[in-house]
SEVEX-748128 format. One record per residue (C-alpha): residue in one letter; x, y, z. Coordinates in steps of 0.001 Angstrom, whole numbers, plus 500000, padded with zeros to 6 digits. Layout:
N
AXYZ
...
//
This chain:
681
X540582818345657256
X539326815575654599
X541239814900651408
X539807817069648147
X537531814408646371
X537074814374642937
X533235812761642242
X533879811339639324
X532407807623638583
X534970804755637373
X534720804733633533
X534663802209630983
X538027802034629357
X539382801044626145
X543029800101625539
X545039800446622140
X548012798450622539
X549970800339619531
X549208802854617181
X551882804508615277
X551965808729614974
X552587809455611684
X555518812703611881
X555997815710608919
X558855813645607756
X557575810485607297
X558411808855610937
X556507807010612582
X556412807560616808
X554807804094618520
X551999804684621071
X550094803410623046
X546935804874624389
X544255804605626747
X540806806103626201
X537504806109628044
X535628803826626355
X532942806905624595
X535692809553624072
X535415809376620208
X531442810631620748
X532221812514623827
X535376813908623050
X537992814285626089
X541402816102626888
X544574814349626415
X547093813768629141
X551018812715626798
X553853811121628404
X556603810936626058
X559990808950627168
X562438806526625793
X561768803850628316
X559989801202625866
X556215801261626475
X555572797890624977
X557804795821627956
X560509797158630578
X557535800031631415
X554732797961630844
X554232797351634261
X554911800810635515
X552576802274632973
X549482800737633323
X548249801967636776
X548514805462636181
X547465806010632749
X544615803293632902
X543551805545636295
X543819808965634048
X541628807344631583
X539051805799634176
X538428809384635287
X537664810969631725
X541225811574630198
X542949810185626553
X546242808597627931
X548870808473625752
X552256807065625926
X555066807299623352
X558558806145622683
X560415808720621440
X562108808318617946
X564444805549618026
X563339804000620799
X560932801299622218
X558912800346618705
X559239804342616798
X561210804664613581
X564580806187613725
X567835806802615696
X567629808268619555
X571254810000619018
X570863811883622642
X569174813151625557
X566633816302624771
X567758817464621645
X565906819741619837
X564352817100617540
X562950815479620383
X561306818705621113
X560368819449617899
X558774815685617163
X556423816737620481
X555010819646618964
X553915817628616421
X552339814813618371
X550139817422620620
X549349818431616868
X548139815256616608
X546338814819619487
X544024817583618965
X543382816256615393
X541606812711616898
X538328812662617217
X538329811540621190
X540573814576621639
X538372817884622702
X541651820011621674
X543390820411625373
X546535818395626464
X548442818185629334
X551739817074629541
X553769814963632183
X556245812928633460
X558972811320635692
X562427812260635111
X563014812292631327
X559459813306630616
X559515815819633442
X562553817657631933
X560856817447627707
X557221818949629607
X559321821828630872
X561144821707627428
X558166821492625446
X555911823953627750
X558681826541626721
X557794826276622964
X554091827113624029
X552356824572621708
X548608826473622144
X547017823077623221
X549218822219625922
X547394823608628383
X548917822646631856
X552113820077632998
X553102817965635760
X556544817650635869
X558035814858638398
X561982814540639742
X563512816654636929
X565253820118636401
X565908823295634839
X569406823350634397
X571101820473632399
X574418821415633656
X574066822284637222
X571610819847638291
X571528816711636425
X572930813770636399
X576311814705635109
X577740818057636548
X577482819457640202
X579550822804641234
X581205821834638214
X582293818452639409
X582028815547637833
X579514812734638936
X580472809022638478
X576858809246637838
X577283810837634133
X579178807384633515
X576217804602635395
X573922806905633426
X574969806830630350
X576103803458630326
X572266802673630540
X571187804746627923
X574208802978625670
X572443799534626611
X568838800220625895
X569579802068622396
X570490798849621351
X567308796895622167
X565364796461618467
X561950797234618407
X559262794514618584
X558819792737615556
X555378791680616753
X554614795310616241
X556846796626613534
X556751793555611063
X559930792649609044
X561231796110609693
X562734795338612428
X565748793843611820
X566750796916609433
X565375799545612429
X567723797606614894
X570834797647612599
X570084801206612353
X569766801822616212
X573245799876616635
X575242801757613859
X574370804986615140
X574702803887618906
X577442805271620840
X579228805655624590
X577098808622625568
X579574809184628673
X582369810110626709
X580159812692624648
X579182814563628005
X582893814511629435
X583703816706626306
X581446819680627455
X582767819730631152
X581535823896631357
X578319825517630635
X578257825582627158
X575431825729624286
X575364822184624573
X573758822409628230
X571836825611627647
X569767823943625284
X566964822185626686
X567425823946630063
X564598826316631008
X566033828757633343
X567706830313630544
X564554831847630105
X561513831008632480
X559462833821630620
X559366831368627757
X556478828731630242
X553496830175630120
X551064827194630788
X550551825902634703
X553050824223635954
X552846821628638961
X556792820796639723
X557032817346642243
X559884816361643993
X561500814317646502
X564401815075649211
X566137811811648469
X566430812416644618
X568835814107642894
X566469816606641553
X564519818599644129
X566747821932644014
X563893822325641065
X561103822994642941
X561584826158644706
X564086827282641719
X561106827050638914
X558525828168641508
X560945831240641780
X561626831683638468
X558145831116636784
X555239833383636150
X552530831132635460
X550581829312637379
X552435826947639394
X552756824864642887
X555531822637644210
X555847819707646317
X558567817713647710
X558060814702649997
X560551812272651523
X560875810542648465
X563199808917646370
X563487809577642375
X559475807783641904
X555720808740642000
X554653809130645322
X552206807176645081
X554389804076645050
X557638805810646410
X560102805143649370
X560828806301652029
X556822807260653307
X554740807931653553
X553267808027650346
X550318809826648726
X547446809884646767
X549683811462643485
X547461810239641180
X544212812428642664
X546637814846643579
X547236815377639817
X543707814337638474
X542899817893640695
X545659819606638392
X544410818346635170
X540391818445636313
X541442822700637010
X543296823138633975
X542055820702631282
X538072820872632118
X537797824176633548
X536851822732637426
X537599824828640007
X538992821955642392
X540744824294644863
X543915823275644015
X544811826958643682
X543482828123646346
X546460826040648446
X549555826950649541
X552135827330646413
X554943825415648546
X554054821948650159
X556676820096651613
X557764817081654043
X559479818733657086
X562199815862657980
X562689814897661611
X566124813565662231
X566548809792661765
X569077807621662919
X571098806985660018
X570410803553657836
X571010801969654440
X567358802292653595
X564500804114655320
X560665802398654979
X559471805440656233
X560685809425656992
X559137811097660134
X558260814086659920
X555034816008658930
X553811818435656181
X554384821932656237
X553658824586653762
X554661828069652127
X551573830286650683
X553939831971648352
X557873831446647357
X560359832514648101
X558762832849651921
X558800836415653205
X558826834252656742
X561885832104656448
X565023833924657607
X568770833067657269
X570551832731660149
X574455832991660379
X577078830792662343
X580865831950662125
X583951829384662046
X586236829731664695
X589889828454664920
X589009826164667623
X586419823971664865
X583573825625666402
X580163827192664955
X579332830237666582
X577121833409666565
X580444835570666483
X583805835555665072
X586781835046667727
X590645835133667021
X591135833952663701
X593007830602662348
X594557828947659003
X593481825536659257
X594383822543656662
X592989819527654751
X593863817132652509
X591055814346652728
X591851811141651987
X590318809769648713
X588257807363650054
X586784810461651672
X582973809839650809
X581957805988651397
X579349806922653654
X577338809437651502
X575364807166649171
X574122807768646080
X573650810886644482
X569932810071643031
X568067807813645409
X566257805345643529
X564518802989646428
X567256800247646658
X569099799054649182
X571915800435650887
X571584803925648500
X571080806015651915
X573876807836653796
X574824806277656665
X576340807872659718
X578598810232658314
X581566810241661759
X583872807635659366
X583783810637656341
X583687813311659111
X587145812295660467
X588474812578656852
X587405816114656943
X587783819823658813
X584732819851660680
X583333822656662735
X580754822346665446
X578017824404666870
X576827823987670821
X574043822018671279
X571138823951669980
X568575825123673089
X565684824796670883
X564630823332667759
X564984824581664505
X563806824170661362
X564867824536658073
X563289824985654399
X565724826279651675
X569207826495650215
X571659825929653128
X574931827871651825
X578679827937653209
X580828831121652798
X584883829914652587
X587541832132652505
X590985829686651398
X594145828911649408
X594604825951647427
X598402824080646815
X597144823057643425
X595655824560639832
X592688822227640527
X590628821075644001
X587175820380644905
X585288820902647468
X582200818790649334
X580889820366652219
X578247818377654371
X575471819783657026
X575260817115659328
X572574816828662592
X574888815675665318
X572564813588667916
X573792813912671412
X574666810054671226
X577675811396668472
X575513809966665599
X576187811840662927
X573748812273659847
X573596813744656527
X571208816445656215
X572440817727652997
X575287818434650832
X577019820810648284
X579937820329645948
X582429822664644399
X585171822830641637
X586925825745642546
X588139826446639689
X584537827563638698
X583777829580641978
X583445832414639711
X581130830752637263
X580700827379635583
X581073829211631451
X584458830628631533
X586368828364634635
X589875829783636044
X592476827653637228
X593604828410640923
X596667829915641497
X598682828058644555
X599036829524647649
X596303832911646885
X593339833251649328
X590079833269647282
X586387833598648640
X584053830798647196
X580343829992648231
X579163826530647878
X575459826192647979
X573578823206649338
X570951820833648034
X567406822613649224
X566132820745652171
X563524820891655095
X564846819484658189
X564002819780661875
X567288820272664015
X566222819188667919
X567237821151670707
X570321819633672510
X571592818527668839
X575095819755667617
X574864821314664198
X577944820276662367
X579857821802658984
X582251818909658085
X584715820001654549
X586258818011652487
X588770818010649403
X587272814126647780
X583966812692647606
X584691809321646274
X582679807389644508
X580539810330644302
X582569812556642889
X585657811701640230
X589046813395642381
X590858815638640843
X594513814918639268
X596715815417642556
X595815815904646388
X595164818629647621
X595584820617650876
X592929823415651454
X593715825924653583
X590749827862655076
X591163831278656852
X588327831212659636
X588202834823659375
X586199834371655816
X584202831723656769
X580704830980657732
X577113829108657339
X574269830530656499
X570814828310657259
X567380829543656082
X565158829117659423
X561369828810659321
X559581829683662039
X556588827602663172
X553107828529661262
X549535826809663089
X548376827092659776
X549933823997659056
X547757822083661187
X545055823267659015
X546278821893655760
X544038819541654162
X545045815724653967
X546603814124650934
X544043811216649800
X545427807852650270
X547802806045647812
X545746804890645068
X546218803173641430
X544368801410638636
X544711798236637764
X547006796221635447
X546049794014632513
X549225792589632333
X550747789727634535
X554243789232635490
X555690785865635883
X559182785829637859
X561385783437636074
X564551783642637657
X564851785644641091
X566162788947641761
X569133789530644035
X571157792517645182
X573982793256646843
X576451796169647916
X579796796003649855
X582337797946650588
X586074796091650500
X589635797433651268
X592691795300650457
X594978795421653524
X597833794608651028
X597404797325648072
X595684799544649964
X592688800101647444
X589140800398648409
X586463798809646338
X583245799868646106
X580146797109644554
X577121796875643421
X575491793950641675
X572063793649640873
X569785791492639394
X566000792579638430
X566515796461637966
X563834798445636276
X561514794792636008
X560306794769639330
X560645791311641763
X562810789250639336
X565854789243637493
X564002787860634197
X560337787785633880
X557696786765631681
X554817789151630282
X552191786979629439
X550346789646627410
X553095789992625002
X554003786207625193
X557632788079626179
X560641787574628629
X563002790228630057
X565383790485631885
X567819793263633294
X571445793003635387
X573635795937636442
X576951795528637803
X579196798639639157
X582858799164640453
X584466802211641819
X588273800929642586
X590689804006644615
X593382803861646242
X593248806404649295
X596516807964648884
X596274808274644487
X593135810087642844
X594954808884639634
X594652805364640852
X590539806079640429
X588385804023638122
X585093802921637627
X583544799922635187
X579383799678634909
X577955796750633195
X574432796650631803
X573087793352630456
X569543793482628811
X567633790768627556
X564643789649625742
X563138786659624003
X559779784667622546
X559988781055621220
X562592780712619632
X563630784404619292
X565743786499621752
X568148789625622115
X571086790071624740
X572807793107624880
X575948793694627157
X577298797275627664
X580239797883629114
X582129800903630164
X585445801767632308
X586906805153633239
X590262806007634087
X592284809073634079
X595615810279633463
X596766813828635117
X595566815585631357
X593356813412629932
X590016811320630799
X590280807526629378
X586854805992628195
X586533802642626936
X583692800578626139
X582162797586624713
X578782796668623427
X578191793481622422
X575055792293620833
X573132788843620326
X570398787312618725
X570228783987619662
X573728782350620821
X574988784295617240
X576812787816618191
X575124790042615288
X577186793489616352
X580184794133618604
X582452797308618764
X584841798973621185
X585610802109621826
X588502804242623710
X588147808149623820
X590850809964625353
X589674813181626617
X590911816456628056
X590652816932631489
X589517820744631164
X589876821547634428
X588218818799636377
//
């Protein structure tokens, strides 16, 4: 079937590089804002994306093509840095706070007040502005109208970028050691005027090692309930279109909020890493941008473009893949749900056996240990695909032999799965505190082993991540460790393998001591949700092809990019190092570049280090550097932020360093060491 087509001719647009919103309390939020070029006589809806991520320069680039294509096709796009960030007044003191939410409200207030504004407004966005639409939709502003929200979630605890089953993610620390860099990048004092020196002395007073604040709320506290919508999913009321992709960290979303929510809504999850999918790897892409000119055409105009009438659930089956450092492209093919959950998809249940086998009933039962190494995990890649290289799992036999595995014959048929894969464990822990990791792997009949998906567990919060309870040594205790949602296509003379493991390093920070697990098969089991094959997928109607506007802004490499990734073991000490070191980041094809727009340079480097020694989790620790820069003439800012994490057996140690010039002259420079209770982790 052809593509949906949406005949609307290219229109004139008009650009307004910056235009600040004026807020109840006398700040001001920088936008800027796309318009066609007769929206203030023929008045249009407005389409916000509203993110920290500096509109004016390091998103320049990225911004241009899609708002510039909302506006060709009869949309007001509007981009704004939240307050205290990019070129807005005040201080950005952390991620979706209330304020934040709260300064939103207003600027859809706004919208609708401007006379190219016809009094709708959709909301959307990638990652930070896909979790403040959800956040915002909740408050039920009475123009926002419909959202798109891209490679975010619903639950700040569970599934973000800090917490999973309660354990911690290095990621909190690479994370926030980003945000800790770019809150202390002044505003432009192109746009801001003398102002800015005070604004940026402001930013860096008030700046601080946002890693260490999330260590100190290691359960499910207020803290994390804020801001996350499945407290309450009565609370959305406007459409909701929820995008994902199977190689981000953030697609357990998708089905969740199409389960939870009322409203209006569809889902879709692709191959994808955390990006549009227009522009995203691994393929194939799409055409995202018509995909969601059909949301905003049905919900902002009042078209009926059929995008209801689709299936709710859309989604990239995977075929298996050899395993690699980076994928171009994903076989596989689209499927879809009409409703979700699916009445048709069924679970299916293997048993563990003694013997470390998978199988359709139990047989005599057997206590069987492990205490992984802590180097366990060195194959798994990164927890939030991002499109570089080397971020994939590889084949998983090197972290399989550091774990209890349990196989399944080869399969007679194919099978395919779309859902929440889920492990049942009945088992005794020697220590207070242990984690779990527990991988579904596709076992080719070569012994290639690959990574389908993966689920993590503190055990001391089997019973719930509020109120965790330490382990008592030596008791038997049932957990169930839930999977990140996947669709996959298991081939017939494949070997379904359950491999578990008590580390995930540098995934996952170890816990104090090592620890042997000791699992009674008797409790044990897998549970897979199967779909059975629909024709009507054949019938589904094409995605267009990837599409984009335009830029007007031209990038000039200055200095090239480079990356690298290696894993090294000293023979000597024994320790494993894990490294990363790029050059170019979030700018594209160079490590510094030139705007020529903005007459401005900028320039990003990242460099990480996970350092364990396979026999000590207290030997862990892990030191990101981010180094930003920018200059014009005669004028330029470098900021270095640095942060390292160690750990005693009580107590988290944070340290960091930010260090500031303007110039060669250092204008600000503090450090910082937080000691911080271990709480169970």
């Amino acid at each position: 079937m052809k593509p949906e087509q949406v005949d609307d001719p290219m229109i004139e647009v008009r650009e307004i590089e910056n235009l600040f919103i004026p807020l109840a309390d006398g700040t001001r939020l920088a936008a800027r804002i796309w318009l066609p070029r007769d929206a203030e006589s023929n008045p249009v809806p407005a389409i916000l994306e509203y993110i920290p991520y500096r509109k004016r320069d390091f998103m320049r680039l990225r911004d241009e093509p899609i708002h510039h294509y909302f506006a060709e096709h009869g949309y007001a796009a509007v981009r704004v840095d939240l307050r205290g960030s990019g070129d807005s007044d005040g201080v950005l003191d952390d991620e979706y706070l209330p304020l934040e939410q709260e300064d939103a409200i207003e600027v859809i207030a706004w919208l609708v007040a401007q006379p190219w504004c016809d009094g709708s407004v959709g909301m959307t966005g990638i990652s930070w502005g896909g979790f403040n639409s959800l956040q915002v939709a909740a408050h039920r502003p009475p123009a926002l109208k419909a959202i798109i929200t891209l490679c975010a979630s619903d639950d700040r605890y569970s599934d973000d970028a800090h917490y999973m089953g309660g354990c911690l993610l290095n990621e909190n620390q690479m994370w926030g050691t980003v945000l800790f860099a770019l809150n202390a990048l002044p505003p432009d004092p192109e746009l801001v005027g003398e102002r800015w020196r005070e604004m940026w002395m402001q930013r860096l007073e008030h700046n601080r090692p946002f890693p260490a604040y999330w260590l100190r709320h290691p359960h499910r506290d207020a803290y994390w309930k804020q801001g996350s919508v499945c407290e309450n999913f009565a609370r959305i009321r406007c459409p909701v279109y929820a995008i994902g992709g199977w190689a981000d960290g953030y697609s357990n979303a998708v089905p969740r909020l199409l389960e939870g929510l009322s409203c209006p809504r569809k889902g879709l999850v692709g191959p994808w890493t955390h990006s549009f999918p227009h522009n995203a790897v691994p393929g194939p892409c799409i055409g995202y941008l018509q995909e969601a000119l059909r949301w905003w055409d049905q919900w902002l105009k009042g078209i009926d473009t059929g995008v209801m009438q689709e299936p709710m659930l859309r989604v990239w089956m995977q075929d298996y893949v050899e395993p690699e450092p980076f994928h171009e492209q994903r076989p596989g093919r689209w499927v879809a749900e009409h409703d979700w959950p699916s009445e048709r998809i069924e679970p299916r249940h293997w048993r563990f056996t003694g013997a470390g086998a998978l199988a359709d009933a139990a047989d005599e039962p057997a206590r069987l240990d492990i205490c992984s190494p802590q180097n366990t995990g060195l194959a798994g890649g990164d927890w939030c695909g991002m499109g570089d290289e080397g971020e994939a799992p590889l084949d998983q036999r090197s972290d399989d032999g550091r774990s209890l595995c349990f196989d399944s014959a080869p399969l007679d048929e194919a099978l395919e799965i779309l859902g929440v894969p889920a492990v049942k464990l009945r088992l005794a822990s020697d220590r207070p505190v242990a984690i779990l990791a527990v991988r579904l792997n596709d076992v080719a009949p070569d012994g290639t082993s690959a990574r389908v998906s993966f689920g993590l567990l503190n055990l001391t919060h089997r019973l719930g991540h509020e109120h965790p309870q330490a382990l008592v040594p030596g008791e038997f205790v049932d957990a169930v460790v839930e999977m990140n949602a996947i669709a996959h296509r298991l081939e017939a003379d494949h070997v379904i393998r359950v491999a578990v493991s008590t580390a995930y390093w540098p995934m996952v920070w170890p816990v104090p001591k090592p620890v042997t697990l000791t699992l009674d098969t008797a409790g044990c089991s897998l549970g897979l949700p199967l779909r059975p094959p629909d024709p009507r997928d054949d019938t589904l109607p094409l995605f267009a092809p990837a599409d984009a506007a335009g830029t007007s802004s031209t990038q000039t490499p200055l200095e090239a990019a480079s990356f690298t990734r290696s894993i090294e073991r000293d023979l000597v000490s024994n320790e494993i190092v894990y490294r990363l070191v790029s050059k170019g980041g979030d700018i594209g094809t160079a490590a510094v570049a030139r705007i020529e727009e903005i007459d401005l340079d900028i320039g990003h480097h990242v460099e990480r280090l996970f350092r364990i020694d396979e026999r000590d989790p207290l030997s862990a620790s892990s030191e990101i550097v981010e180094r930003l820069t920018m200059r014009r003439g005669q004028w330029g800012v470098r900021v270095s932020a640095r942060t390292r994490l160690g750990a005693t057996a009580t107590h988290f140690i944070l340290r960091a360093w930010l260090s500031v010039l303007e110039g060669e002259n250092e204008v600000f420079s503090r450090e910082w060491e937080e000691r911080i209770e271990r709480n169970l982790l």
